[in-house]
DSSP file (Angstrom, degrees, kcal/mol; ACC not computed):
  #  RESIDUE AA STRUCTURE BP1 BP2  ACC     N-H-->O    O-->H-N    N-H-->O    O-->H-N    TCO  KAPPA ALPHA  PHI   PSI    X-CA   Y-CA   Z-CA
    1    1 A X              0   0    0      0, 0.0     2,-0.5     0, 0.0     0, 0.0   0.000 360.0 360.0 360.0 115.4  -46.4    1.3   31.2
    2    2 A X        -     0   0    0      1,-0.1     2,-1.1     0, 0.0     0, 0.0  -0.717 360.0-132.8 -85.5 125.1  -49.3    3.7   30.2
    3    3 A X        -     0   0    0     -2,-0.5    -1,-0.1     2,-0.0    71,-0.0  -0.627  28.2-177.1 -56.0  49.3  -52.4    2.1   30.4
    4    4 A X        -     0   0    0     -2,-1.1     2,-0.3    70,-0.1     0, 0.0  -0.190  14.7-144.9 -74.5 153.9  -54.8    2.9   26.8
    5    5 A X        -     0   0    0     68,-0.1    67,-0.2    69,-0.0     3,-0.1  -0.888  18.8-121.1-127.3  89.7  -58.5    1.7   26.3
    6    6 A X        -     0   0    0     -2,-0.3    68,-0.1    65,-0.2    66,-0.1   0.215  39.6 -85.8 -29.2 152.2  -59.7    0.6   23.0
    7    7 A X        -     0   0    0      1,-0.1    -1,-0.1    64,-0.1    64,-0.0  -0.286  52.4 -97.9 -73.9 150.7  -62.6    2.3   21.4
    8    8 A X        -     0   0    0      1,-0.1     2,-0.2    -3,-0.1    -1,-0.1  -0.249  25.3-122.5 -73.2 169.5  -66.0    1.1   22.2
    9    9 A X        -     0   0    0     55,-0.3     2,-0.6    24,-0.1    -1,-0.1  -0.522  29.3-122.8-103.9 145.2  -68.0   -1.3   20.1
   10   10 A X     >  -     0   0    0     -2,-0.2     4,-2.4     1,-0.2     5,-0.1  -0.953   8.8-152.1-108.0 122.1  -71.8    0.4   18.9
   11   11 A X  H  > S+     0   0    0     -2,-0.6     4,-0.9     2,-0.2    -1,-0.2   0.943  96.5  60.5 -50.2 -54.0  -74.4   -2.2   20.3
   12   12 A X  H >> S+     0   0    0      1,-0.3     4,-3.0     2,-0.2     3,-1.4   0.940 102.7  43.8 -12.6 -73.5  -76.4   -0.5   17.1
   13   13 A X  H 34 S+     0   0    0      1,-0.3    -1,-0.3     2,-0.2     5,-0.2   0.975 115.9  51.0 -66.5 -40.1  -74.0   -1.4   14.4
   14   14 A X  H 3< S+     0   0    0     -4,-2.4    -1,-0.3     1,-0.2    -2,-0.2   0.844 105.1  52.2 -69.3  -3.0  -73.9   -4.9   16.1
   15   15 A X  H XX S+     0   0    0     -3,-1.4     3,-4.5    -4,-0.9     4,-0.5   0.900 111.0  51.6-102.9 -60.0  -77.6   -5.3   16.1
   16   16 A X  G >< S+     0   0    0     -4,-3.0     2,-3.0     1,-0.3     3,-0.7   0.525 110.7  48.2 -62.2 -95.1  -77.4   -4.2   11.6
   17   17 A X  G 34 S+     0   0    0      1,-0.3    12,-0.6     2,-0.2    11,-0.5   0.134 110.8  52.9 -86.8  16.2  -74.7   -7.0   11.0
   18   18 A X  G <4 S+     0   0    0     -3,-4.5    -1,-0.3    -2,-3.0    -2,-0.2   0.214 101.3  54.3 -95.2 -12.4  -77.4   -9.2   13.1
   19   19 A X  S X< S+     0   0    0     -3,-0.7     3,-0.6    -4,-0.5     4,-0.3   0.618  92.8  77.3-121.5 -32.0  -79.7   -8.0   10.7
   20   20 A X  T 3  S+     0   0    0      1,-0.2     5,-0.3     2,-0.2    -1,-0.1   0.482  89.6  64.9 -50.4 -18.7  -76.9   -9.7    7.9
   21   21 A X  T >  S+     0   0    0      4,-0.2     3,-0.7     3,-0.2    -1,-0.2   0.607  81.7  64.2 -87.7 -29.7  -78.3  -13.0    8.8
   22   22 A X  T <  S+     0   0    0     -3,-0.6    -2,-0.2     1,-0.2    -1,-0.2   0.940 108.1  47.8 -66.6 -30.8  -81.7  -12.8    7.7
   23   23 A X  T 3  S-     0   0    0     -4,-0.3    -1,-0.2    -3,-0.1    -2,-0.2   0.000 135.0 -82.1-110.8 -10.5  -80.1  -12.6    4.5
   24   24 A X  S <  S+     0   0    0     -3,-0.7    -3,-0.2    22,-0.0    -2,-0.1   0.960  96.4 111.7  61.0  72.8  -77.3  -15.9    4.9
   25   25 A X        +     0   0    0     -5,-0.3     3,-0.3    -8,-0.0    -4,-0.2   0.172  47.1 178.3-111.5  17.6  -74.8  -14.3    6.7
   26   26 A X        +     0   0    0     -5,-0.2    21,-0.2     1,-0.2    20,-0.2   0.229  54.8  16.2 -55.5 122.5  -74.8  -15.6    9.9
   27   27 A X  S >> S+     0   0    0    -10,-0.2     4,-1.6    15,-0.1     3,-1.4   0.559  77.0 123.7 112.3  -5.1  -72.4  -14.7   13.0
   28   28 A X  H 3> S+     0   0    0    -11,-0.5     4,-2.7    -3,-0.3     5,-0.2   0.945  70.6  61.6 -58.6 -36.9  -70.8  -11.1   11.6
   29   29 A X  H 34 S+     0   0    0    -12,-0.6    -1,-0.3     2,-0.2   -11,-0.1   0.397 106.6  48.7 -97.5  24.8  -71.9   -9.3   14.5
   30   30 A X  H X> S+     0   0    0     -3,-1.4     3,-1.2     2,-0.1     4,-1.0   0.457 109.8  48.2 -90.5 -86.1  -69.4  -11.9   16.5
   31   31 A X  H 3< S+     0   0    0     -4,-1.6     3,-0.5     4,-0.3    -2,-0.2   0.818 113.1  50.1 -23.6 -59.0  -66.6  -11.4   14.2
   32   32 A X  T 3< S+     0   0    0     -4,-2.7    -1,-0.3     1,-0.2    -3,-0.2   0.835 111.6  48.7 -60.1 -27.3  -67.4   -7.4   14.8
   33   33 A X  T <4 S-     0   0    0     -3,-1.2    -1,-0.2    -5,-0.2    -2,-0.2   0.819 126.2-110.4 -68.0 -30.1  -67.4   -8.0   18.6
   34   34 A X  S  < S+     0   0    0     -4,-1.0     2,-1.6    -3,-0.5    -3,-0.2   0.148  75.0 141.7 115.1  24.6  -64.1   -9.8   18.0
   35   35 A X     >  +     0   0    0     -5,-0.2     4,-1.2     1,-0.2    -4,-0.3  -0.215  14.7 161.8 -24.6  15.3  -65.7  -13.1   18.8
   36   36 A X  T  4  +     0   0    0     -2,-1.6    -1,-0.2     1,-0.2    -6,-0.1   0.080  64.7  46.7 -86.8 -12.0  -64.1  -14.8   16.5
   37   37 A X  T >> S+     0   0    0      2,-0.1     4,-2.5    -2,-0.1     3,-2.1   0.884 117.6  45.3 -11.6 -97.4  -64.6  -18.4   17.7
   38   38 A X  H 3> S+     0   0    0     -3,-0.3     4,-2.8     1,-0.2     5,-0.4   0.850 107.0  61.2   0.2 -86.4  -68.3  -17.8   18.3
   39   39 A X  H 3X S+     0   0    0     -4,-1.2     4,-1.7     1,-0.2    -1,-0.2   0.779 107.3  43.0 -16.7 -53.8  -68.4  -16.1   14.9
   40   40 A X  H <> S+     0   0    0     -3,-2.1     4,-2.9     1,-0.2     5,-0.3   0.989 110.0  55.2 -78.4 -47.5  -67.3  -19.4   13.0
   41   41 A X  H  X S+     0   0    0     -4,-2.5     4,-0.9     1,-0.3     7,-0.6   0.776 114.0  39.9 -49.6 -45.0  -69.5  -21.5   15.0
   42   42 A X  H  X>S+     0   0    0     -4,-2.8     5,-1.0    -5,-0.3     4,-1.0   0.853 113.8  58.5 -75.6 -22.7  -72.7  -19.2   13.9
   43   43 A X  H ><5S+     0   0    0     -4,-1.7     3,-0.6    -5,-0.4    -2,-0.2   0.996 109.3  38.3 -66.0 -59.0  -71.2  -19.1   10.6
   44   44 A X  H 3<5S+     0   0    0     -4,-2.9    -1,-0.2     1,-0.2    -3,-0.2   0.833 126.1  40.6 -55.9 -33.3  -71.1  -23.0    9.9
   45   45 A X  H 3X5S-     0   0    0     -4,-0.9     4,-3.0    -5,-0.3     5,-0.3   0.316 103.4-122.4-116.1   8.5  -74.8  -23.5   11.7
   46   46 A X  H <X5S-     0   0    0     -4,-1.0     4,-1.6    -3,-0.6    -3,-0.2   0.888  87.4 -25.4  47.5  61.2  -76.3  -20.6   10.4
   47   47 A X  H  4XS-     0   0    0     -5,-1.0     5,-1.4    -6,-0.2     6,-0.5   0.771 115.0 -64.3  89.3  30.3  -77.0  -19.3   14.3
   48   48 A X  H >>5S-     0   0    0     -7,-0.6     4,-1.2     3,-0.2     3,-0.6   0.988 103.1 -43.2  -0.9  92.8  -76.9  -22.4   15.6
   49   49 A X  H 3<5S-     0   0    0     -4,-3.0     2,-3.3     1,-0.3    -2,-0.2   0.912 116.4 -57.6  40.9  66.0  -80.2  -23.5   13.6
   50   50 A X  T >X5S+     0   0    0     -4,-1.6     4,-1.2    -5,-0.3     3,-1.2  -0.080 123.6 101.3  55.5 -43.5  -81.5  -20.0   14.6
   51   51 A X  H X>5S+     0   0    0     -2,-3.3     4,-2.4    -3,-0.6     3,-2.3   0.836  74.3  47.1   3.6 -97.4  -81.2  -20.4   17.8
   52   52 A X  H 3X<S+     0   0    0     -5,-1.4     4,-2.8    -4,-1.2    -1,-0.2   0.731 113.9  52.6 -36.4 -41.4  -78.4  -18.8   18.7
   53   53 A X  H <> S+     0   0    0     -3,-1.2     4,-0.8    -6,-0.5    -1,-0.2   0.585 107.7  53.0 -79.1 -17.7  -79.7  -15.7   16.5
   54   54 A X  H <X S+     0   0    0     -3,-2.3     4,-0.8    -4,-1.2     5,-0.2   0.855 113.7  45.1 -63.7 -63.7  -83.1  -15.8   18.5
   55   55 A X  H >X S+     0   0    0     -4,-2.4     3,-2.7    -5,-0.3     4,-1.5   0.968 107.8  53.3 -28.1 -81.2  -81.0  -15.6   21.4
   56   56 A X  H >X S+     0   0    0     -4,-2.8     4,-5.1     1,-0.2     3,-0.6   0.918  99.0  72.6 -44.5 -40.0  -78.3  -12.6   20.2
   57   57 A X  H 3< S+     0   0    0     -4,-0.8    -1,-0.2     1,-0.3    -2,-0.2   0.744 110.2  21.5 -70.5  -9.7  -81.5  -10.7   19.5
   58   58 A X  H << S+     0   0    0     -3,-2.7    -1,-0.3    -4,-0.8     4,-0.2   0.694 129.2  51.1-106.9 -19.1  -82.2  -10.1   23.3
   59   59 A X  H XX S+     0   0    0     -4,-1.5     3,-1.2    -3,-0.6     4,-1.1   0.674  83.1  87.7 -95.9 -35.9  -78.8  -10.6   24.3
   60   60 A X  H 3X S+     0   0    0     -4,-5.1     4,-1.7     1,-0.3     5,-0.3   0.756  90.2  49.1 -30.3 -77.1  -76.6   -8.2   21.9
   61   61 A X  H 3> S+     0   0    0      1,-0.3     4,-5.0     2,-0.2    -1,-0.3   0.709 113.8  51.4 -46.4 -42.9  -76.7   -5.0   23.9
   62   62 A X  H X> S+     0   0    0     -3,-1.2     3,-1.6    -4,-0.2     4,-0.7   0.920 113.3  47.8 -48.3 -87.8  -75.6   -7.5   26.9
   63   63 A X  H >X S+     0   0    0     -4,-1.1     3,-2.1     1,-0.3     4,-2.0   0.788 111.9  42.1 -30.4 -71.0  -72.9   -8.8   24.8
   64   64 A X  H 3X S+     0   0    0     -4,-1.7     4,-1.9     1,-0.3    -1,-0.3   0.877 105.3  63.7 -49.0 -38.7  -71.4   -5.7   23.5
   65   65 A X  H <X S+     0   0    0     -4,-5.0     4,-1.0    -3,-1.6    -1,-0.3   0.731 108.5  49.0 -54.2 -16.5  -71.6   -3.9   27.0
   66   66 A X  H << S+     0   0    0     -3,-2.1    -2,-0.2    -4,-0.7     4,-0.2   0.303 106.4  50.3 -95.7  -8.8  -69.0   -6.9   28.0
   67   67 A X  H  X S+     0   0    0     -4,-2.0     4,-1.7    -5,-0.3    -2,-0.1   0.614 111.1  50.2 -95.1 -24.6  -66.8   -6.5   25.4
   68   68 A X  H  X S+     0   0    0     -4,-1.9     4,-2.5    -5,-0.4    -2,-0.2   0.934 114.1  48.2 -23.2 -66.2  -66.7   -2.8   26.2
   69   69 A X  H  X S+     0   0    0     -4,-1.0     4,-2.1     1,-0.2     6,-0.2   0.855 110.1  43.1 -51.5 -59.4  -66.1   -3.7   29.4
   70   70 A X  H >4>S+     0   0    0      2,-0.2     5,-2.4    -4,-0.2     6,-0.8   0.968 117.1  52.7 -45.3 -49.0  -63.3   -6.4   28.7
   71   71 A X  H ><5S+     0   0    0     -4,-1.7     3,-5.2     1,-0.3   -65,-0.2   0.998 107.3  60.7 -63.3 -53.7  -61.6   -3.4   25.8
   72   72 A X  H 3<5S+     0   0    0     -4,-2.5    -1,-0.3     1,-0.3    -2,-0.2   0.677 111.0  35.0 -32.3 -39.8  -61.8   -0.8   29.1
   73   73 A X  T <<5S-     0   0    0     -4,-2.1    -1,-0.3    -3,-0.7    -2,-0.2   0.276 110.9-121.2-105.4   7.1  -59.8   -2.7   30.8
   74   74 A X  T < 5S+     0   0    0     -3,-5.2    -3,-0.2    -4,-0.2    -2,-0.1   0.585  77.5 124.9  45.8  33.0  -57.3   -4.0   28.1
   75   75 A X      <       0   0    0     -5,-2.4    -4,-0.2    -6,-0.2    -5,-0.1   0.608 360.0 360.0 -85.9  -6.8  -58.3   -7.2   28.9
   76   76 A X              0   0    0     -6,-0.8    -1,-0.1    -5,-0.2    -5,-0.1   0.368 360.0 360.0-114.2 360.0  -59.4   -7.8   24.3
């Protein structure tokens, strides 16, 4: 069984669909991580009441390196 690695996610791009929220969009740049749980959760609470979106803004780059990680290994 040969062993393939999905293409990485750009912390960049996740940061502009981050950027989709100021705007009442809240939660894309889950759904673009494939978050898709997450995603709904920001979607319905609109960041959870900012929070959450206060939060992503220091956190993305974290995030996305750990979904890299997770594709690298063909664990998403």
């Amino acid at each position: 069984m040969a062993a393939y690695s999905l293409p990485p996610k750009d912390s960049g791009l996740a940061y502009v669909f981050m950027l989709l929220t100021l705007v009442g969009v809240a939660g894309v740049q889950h759904f673009y991580l494939g978050r898709i749980f997450r995603g709904i959760v920001w979607l319905l609470t609109w960041g959870l009441f900012g929070i959450g979106t206060i939060y992503d803004i220091f956190t993305l780059k974290r995030q996305t390196r750990q979904v890299n990680q997770r594709r690298a290994m063909g664990w998403d």
